[in-house]
PDB file of N, CA, C and O in Angstrom:
ATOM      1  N   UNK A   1       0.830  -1.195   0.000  1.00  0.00           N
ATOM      2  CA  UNK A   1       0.000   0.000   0.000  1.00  0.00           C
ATOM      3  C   UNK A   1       0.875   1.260   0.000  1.00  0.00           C
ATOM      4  O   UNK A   1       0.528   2.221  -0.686  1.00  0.00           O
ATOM      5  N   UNK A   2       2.070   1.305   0.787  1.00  0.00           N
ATOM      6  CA  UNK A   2       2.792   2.434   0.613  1.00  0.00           C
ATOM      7  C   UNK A   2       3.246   2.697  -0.469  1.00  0.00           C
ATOM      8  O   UNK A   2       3.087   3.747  -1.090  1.00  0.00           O
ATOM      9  N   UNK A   3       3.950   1.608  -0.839  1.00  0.00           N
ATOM     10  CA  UNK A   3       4.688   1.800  -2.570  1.00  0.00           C
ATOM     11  C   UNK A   3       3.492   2.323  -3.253  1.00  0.00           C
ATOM     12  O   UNK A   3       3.397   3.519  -3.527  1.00  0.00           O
ATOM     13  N   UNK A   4       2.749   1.623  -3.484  1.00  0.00           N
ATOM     14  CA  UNK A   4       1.559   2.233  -4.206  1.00  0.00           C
ATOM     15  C   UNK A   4       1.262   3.676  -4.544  1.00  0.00           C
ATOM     16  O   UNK A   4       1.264   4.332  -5.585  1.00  0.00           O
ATOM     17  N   UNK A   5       0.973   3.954  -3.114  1.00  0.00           N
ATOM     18  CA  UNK A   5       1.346   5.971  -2.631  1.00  0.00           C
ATOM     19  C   UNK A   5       2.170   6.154  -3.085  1.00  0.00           C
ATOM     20  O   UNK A   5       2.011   6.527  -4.247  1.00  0.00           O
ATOM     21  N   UNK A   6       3.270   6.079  -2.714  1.00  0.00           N
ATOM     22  CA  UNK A   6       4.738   6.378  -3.428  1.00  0.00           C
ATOM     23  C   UNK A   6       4.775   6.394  -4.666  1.00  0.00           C
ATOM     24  O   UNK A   6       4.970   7.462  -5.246  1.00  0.00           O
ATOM     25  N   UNK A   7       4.564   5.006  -5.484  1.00  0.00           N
ATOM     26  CA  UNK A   7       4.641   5.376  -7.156  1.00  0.00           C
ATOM     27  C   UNK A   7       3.264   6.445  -7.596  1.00  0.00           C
ATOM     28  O   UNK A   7       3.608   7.298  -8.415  1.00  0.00           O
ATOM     29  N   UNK A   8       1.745   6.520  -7.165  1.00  0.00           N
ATOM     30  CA  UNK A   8       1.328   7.363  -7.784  1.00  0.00           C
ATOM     31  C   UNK A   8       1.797   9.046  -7.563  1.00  0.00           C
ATOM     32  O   UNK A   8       1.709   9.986  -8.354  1.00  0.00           O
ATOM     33  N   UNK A   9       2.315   8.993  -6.181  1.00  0.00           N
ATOM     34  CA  UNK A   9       3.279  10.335  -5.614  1.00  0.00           C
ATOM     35  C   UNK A   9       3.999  10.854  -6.872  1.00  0.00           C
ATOM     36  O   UNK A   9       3.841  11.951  -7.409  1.00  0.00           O
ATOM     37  N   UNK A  10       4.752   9.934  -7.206  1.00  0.00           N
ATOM     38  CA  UNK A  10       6.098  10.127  -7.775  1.00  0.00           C
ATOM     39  C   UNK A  10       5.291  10.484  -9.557  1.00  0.00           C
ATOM     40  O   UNK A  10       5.742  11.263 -10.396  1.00  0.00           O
ATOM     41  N   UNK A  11       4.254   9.776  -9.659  1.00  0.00           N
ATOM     42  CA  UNK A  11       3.863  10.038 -11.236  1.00  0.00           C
ATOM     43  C   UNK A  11       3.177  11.426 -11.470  1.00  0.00           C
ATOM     44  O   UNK A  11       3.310  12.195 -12.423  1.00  0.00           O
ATOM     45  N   UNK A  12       2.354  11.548 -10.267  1.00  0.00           N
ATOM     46  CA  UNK A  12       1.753  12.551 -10.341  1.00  0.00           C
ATOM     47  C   UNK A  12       2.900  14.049  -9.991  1.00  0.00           C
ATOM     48  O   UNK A  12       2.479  15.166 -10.291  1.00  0.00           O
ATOM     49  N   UNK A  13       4.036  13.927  -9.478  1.00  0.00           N
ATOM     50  CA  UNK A  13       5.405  14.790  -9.188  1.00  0.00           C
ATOM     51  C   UNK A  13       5.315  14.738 -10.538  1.00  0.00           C
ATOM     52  O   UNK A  13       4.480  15.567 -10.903  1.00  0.00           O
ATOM     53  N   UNK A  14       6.000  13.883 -11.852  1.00  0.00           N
ATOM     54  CA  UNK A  14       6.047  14.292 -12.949  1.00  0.00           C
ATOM     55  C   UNK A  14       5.569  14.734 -13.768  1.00  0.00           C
ATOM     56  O   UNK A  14       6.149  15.441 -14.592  1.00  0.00           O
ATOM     57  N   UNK A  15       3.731  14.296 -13.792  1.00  0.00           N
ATOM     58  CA  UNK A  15       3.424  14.932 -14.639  1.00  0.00           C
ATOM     59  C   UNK A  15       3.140  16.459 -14.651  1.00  0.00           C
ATOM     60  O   UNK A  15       2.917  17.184 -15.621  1.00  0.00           O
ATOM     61  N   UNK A  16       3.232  16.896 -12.756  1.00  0.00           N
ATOM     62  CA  UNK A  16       3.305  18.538 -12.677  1.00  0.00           C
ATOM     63  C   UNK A  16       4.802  19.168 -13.255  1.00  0.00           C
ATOM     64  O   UNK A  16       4.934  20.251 -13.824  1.00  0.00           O
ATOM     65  N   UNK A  17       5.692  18.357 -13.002  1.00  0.00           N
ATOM     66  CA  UNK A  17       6.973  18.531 -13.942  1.00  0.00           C
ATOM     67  C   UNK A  17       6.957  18.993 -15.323  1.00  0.00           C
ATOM     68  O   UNK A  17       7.516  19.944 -15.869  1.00  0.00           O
ATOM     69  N   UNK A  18       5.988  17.861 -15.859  1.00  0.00           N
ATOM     70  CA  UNK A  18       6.102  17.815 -17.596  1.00  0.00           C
ATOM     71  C   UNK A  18       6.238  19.538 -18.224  1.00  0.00           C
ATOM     72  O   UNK A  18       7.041  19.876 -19.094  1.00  0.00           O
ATOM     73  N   UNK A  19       5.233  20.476 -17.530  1.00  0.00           N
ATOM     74  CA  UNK A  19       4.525  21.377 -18.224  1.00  0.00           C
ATOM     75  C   UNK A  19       5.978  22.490 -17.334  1.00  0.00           C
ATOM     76  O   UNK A  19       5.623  23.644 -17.092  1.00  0.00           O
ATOM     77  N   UNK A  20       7.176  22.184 -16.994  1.00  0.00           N
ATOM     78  CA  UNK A  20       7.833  23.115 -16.446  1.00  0.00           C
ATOM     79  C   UNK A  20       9.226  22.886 -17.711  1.00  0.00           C
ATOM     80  O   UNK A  20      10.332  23.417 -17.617  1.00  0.00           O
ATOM     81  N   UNK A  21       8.934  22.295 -18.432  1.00  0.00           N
ATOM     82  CA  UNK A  21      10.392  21.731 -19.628  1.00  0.00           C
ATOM     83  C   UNK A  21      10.230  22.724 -20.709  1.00  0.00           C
ATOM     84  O   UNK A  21       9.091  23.181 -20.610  1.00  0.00           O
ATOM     85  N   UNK A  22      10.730  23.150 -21.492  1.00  0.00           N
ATOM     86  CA  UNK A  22      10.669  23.789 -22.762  1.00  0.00           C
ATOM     87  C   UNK A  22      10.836  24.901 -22.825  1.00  0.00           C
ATOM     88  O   UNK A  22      10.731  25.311 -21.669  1.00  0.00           O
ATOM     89  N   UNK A  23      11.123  26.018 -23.725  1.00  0.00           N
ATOM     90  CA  UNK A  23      11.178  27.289 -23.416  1.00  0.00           C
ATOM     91  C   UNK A  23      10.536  28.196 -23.299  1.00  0.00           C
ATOM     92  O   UNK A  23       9.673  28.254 -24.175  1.00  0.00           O
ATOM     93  N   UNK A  24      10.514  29.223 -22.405  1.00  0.00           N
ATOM     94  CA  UNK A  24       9.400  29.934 -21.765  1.00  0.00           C
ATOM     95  C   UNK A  24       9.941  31.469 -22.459  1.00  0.00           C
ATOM     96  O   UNK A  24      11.057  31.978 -22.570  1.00  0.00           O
ATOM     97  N   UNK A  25       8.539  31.909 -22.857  1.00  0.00           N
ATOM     98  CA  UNK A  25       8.888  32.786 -23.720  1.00  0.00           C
ATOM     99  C   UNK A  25       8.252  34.542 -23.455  1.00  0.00           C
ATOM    100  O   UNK A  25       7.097  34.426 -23.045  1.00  0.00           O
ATOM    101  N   UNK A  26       8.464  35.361 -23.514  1.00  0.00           N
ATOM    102  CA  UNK A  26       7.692  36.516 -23.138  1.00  0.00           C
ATOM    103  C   UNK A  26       7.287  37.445 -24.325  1.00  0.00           C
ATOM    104  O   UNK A  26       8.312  38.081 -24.573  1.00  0.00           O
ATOM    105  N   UNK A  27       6.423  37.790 -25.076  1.00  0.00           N
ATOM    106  CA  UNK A  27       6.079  38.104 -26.293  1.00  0.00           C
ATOM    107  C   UNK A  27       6.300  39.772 -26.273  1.00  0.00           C
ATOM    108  O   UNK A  27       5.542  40.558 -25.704  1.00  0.00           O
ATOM    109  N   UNK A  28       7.708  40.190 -27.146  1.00  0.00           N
ATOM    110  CA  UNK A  28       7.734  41.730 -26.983  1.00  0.00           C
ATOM    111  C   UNK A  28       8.005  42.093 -28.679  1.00  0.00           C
ATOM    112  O   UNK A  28       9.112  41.943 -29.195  1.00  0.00           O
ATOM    113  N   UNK A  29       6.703  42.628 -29.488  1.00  0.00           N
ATOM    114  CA  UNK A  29       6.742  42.248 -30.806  1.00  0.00           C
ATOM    115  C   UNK A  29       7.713  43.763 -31.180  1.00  0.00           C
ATOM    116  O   UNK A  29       7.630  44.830 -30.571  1.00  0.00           O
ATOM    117  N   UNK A  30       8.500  43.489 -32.207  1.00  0.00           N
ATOM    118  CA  UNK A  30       9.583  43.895 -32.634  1.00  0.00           C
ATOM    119  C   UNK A  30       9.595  43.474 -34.474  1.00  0.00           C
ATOM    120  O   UNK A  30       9.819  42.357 -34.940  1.00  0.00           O
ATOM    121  N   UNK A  31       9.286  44.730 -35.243  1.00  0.00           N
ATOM    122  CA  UNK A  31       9.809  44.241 -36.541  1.00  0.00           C
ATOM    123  C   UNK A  31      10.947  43.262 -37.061  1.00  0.00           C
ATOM    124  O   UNK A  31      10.929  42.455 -37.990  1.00  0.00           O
ATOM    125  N   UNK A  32      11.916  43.589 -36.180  1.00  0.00           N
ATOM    126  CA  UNK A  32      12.578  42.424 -36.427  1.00  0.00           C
ATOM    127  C   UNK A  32      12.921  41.250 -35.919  1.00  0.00           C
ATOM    128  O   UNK A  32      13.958  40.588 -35.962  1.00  0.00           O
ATOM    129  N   UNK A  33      11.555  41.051 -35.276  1.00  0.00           N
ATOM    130  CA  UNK A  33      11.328  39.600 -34.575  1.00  0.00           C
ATOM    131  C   UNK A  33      10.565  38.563 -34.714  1.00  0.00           C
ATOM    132  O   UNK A  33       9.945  37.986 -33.822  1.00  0.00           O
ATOM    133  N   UNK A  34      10.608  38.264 -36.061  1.00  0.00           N
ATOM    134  CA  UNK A  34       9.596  37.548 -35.884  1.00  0.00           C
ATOM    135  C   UNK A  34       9.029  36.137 -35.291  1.00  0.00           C
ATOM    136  O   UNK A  34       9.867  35.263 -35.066  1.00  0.00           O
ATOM    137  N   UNK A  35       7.929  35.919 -35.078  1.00  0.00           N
ATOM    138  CA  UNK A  35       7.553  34.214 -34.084  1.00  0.00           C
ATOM    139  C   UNK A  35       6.968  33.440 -35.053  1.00  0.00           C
ATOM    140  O   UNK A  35       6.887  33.960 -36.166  1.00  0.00           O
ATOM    141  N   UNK A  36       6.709  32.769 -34.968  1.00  0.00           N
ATOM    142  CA  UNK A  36       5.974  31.646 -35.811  1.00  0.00           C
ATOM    143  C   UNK A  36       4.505  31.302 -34.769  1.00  0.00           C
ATOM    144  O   UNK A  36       4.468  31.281 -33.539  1.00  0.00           O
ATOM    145  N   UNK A  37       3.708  31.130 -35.462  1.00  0.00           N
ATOM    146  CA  UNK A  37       2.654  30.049 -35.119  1.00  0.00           C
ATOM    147  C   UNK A  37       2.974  28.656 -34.619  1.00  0.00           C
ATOM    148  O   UNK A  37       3.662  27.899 -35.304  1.00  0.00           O
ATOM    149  N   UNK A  38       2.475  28.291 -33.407  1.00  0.00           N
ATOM    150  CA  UNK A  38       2.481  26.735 -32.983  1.00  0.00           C
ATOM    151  C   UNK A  38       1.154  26.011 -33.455  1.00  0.00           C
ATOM    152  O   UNK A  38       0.363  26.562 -34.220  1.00  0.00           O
ATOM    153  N   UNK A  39       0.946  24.604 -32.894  1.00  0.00           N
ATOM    154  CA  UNK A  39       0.243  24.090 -32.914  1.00  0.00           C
ATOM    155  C   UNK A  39      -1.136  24.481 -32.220  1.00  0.00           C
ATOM    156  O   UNK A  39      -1.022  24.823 -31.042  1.00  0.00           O
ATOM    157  N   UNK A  40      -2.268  24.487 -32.692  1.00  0.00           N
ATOM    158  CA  UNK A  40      -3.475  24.676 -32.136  1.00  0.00           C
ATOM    159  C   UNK A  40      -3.670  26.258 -31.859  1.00  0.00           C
ATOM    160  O   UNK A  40      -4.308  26.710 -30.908  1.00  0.00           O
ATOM    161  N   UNK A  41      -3.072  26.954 -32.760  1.00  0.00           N
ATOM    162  CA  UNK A  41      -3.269  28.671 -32.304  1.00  0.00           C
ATOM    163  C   UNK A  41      -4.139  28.997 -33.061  1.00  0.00           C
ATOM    164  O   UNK A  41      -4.141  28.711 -34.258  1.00  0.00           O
ATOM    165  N   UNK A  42      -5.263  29.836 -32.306  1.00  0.00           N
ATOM    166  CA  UNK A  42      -6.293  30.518 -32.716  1.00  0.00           C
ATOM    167  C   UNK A  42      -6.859  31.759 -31.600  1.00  0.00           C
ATOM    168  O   UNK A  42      -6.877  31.896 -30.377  1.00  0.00           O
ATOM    169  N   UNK A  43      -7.290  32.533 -32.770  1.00  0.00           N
ATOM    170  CA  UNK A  43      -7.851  33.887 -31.856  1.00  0.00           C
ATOM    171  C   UNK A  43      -8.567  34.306 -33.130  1.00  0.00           C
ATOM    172  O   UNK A  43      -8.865  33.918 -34.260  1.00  0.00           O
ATOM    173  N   UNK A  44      -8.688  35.526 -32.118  1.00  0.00           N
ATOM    174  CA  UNK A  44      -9.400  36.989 -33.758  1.00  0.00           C
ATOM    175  C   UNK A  44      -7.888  37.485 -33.909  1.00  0.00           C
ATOM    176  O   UNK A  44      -6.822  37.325 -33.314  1.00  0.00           O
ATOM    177  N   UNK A  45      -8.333  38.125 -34.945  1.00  0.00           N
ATOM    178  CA  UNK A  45      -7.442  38.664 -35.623  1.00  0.00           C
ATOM    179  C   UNK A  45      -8.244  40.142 -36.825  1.00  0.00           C
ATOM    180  O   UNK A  45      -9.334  40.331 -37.364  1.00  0.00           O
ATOM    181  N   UNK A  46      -6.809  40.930 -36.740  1.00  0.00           N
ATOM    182  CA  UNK A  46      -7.321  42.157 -37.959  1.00  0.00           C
ATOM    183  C   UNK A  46      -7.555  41.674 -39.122  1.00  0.00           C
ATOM    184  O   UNK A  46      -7.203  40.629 -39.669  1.00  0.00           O
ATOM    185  N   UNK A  47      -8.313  42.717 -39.508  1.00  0.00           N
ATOM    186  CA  UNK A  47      -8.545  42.113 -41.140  1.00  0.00           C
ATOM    187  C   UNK A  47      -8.424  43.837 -41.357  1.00  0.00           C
ATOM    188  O   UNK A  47      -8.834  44.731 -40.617  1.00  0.00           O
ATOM    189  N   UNK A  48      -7.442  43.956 -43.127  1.00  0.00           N
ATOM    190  CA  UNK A  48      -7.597  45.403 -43.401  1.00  0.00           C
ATOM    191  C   UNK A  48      -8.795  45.513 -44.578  1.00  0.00           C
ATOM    192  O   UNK A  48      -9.009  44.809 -45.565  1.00  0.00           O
ATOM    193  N   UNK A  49      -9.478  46.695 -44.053  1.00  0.00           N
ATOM    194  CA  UNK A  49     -10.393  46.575 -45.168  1.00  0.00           C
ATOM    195  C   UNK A  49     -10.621  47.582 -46.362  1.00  0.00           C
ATOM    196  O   UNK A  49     -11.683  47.807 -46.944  1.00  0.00           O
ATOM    197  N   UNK A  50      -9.126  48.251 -46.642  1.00  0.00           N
ATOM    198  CA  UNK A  50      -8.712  49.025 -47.581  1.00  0.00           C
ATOM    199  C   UNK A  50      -8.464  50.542 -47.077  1.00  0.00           C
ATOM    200  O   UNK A  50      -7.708  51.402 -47.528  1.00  0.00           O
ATOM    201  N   UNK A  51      -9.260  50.568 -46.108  1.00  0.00           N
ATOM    202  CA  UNK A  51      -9.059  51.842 -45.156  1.00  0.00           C
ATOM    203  C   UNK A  51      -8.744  51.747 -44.169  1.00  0.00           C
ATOM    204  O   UNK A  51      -8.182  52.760 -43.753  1.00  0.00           O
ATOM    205  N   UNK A  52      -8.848  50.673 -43.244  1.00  0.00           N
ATOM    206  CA  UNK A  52      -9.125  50.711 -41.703  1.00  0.00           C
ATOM    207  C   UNK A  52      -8.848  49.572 -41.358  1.00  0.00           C
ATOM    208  O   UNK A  52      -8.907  48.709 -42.234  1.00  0.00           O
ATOM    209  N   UNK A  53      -8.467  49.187 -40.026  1.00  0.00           N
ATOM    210  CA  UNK A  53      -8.602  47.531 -39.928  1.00  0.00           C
ATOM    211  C   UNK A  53      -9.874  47.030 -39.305  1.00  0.00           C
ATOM    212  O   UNK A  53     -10.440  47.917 -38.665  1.00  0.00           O
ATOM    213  N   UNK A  54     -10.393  46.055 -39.304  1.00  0.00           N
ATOM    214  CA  UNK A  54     -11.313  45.556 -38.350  1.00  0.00           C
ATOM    215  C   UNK A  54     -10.551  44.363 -37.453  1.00  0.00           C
ATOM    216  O   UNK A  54      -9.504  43.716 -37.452  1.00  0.00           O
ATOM    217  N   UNK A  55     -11.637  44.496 -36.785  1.00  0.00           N
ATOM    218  CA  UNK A  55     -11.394  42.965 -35.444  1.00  0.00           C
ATOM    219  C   UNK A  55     -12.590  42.169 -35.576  1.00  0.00           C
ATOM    220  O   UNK A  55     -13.688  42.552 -35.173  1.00  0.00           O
ATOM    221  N   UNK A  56     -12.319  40.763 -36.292  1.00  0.00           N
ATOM    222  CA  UNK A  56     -12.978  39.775 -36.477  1.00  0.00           C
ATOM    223  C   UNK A  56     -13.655  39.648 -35.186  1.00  0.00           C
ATOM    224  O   UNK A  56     -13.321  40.053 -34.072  1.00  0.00           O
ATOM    225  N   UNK A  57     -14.641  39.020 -35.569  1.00  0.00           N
ATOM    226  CA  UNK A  57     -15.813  38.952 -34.646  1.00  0.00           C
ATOM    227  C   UNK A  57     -16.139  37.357 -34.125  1.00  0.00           C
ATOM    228  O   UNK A  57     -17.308  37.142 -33.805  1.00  0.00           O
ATOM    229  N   UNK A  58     -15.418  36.518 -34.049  1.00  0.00           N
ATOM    230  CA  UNK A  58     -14.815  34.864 -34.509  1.00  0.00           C
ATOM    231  C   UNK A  58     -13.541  34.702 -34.073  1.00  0.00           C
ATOM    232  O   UNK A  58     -12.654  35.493 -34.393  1.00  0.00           O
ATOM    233  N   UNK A  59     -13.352  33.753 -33.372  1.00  0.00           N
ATOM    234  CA  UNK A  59     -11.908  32.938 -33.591  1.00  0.00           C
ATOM    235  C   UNK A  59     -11.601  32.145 -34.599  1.00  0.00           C
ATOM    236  O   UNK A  59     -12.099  31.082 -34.971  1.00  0.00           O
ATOM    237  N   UNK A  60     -10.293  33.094 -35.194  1.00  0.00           N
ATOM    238  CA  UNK A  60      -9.872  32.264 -36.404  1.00  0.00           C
ATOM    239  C   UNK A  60      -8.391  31.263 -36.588  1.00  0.00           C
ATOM    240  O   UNK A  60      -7.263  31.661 -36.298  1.00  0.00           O
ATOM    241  N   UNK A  61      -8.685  30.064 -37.069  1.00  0.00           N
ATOM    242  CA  UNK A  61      -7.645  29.171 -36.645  1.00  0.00           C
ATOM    243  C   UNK A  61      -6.084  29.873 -37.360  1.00  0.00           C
ATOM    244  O   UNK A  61      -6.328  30.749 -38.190  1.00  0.00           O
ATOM    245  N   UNK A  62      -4.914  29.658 -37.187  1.00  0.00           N
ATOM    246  CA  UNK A  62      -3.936  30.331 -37.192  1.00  0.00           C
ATOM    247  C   UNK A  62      -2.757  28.857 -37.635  1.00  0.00           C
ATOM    248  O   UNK A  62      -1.880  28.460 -36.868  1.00  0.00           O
ATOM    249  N   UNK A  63      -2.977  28.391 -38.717  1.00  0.00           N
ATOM    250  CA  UNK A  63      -1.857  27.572 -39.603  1.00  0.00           C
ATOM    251  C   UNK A  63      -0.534  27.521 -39.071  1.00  0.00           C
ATOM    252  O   UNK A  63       0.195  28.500 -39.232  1.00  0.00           O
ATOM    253  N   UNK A  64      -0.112  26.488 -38.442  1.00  0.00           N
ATOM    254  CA  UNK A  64       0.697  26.139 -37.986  1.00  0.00           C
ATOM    255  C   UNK A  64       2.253  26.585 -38.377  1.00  0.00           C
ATOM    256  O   UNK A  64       2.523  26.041 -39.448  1.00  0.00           O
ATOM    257  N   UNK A  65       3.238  27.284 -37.953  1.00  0.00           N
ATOM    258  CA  UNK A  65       4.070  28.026 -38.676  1.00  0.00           C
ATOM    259  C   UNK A  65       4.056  29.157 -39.588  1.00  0.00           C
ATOM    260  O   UNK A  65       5.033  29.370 -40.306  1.00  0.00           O
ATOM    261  N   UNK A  66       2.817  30.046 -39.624  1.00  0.00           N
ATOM    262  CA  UNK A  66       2.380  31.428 -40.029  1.00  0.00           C
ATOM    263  C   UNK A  66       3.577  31.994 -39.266  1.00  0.00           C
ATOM    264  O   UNK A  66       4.084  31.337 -38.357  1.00  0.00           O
ATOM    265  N   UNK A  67       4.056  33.240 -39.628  1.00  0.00           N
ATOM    266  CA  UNK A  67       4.916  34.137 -39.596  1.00  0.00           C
ATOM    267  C   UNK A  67       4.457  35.428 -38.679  1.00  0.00           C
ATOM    268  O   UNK A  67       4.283  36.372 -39.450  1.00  0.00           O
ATOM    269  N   UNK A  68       4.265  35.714 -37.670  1.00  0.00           N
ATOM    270  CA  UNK A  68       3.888  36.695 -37.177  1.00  0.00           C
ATOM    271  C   UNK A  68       4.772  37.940 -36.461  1.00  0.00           C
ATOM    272  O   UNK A  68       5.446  37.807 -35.440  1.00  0.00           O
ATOM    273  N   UNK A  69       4.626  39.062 -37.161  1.00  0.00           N
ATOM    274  CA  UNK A  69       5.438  40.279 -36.857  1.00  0.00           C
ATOM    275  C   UNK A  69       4.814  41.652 -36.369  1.00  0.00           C
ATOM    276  O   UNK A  69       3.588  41.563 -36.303  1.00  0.00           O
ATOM    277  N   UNK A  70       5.349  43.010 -35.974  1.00  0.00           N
ATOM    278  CA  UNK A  70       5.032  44.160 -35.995  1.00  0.00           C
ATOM    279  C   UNK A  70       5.527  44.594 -37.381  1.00  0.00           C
ATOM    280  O   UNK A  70       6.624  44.594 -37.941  1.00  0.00           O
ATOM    281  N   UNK A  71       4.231  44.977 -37.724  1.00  0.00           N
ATOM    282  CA  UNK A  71       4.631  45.412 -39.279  1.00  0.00           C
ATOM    283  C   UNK A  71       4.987  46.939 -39.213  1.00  0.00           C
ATOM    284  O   UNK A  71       5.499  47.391 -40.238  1.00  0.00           O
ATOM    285  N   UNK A  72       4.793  47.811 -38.155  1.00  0.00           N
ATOM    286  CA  UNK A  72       5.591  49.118 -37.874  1.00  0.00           C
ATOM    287  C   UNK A  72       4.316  49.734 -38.090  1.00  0.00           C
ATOM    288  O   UNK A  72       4.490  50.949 -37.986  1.00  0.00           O
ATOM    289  N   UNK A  73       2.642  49.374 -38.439  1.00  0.00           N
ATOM    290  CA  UNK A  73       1.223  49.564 -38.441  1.00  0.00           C
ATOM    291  C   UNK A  73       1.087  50.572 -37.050  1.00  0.00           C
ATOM    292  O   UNK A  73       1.850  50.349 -36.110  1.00  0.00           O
ATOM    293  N   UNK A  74       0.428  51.305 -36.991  1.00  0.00           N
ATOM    294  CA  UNK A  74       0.134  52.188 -35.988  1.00  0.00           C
ATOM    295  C   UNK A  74      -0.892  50.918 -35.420  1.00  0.00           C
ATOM    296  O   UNK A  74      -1.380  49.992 -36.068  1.00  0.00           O
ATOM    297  N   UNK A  75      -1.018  51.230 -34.015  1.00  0.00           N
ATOM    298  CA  UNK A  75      -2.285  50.208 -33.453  1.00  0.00           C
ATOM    299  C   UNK A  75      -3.505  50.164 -33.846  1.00  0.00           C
ATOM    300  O   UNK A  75      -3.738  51.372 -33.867  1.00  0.00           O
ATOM    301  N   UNK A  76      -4.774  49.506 -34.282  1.00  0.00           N
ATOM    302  CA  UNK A  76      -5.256  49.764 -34.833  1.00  0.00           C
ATOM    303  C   UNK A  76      -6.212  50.744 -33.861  1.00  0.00           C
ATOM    304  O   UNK A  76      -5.843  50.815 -32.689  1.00  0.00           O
ATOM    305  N   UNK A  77      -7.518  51.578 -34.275  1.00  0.00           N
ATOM    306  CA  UNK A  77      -8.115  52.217 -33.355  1.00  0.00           C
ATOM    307  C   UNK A  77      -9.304  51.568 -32.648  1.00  0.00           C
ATOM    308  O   UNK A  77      -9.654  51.927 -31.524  1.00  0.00           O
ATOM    309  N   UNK A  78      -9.982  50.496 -33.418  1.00  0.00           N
ATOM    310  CA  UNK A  78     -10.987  49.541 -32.543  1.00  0.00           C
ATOM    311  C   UNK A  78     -10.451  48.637 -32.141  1.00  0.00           C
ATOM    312  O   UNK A  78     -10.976  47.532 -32.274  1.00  0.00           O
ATOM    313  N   UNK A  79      -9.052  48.801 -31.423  1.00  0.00           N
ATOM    314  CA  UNK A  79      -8.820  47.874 -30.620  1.00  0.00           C
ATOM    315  C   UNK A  79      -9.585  47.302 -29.472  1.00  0.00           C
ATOM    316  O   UNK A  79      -9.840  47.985 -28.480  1.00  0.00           O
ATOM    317  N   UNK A  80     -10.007  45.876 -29.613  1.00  0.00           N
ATOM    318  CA  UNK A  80     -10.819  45.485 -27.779  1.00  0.00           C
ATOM    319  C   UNK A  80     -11.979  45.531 -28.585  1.00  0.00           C
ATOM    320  O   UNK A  80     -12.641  44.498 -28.489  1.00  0.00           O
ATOM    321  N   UNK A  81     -12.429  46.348 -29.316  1.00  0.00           N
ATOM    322  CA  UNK A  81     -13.890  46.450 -29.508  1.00  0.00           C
ATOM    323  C   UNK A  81     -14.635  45.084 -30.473  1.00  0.00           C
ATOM    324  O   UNK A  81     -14.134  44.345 -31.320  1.00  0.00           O
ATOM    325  N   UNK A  82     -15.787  45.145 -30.002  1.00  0.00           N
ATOM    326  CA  UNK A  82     -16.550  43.841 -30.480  1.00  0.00           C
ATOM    327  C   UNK A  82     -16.816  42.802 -30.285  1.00  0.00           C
ATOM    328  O   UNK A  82     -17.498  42.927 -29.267  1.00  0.00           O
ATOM    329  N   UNK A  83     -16.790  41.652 -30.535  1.00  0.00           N
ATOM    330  CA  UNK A  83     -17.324  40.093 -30.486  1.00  0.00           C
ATOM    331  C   UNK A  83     -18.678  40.209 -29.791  1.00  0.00           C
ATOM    332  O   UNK A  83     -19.358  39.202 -29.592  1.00  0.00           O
TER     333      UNK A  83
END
């Protein structure tokens, strides 16, 4: 019965481990920085609509290895606004 405790102790120690491995990253966007897209990324996103940008009203899925930068774009002005 102890071992028992002990090995689920010890599994459950790792799997709070698992999610502490890999590199931890802090997002400070920079034209000349660009990130890539991971797996399973999705949000809204701008859309330009020849004048202006909008903010999708939807989460839109985000293709795995997309290229994402500060394009040197002023912020847009409906930022936050909508959904």
């Amino acid at each position: 019965m102890k071992r028992t405790r002990m090995a689920l102790a010890g599994v459950l120690a790792l799997a709070l481990l698992s999610g502490c491995f890999g590199p931890r990253v802090v997002f400070l966007p920079a034209a000349d920085a660009p990130v890539r897209a991971g797996p399973d990324m999705c949000g809204r996103v701008y859309v330009w609509t020849g004048s202006t940008w909008e903010l999708s009203r939807n989460d839109v899925a985000i293709p795995e290895g997309f290229y994402i930068w500060d394009a040197g774009d002023k912020a847009p002005t409906n930022a936050g606004k909508g959904k």
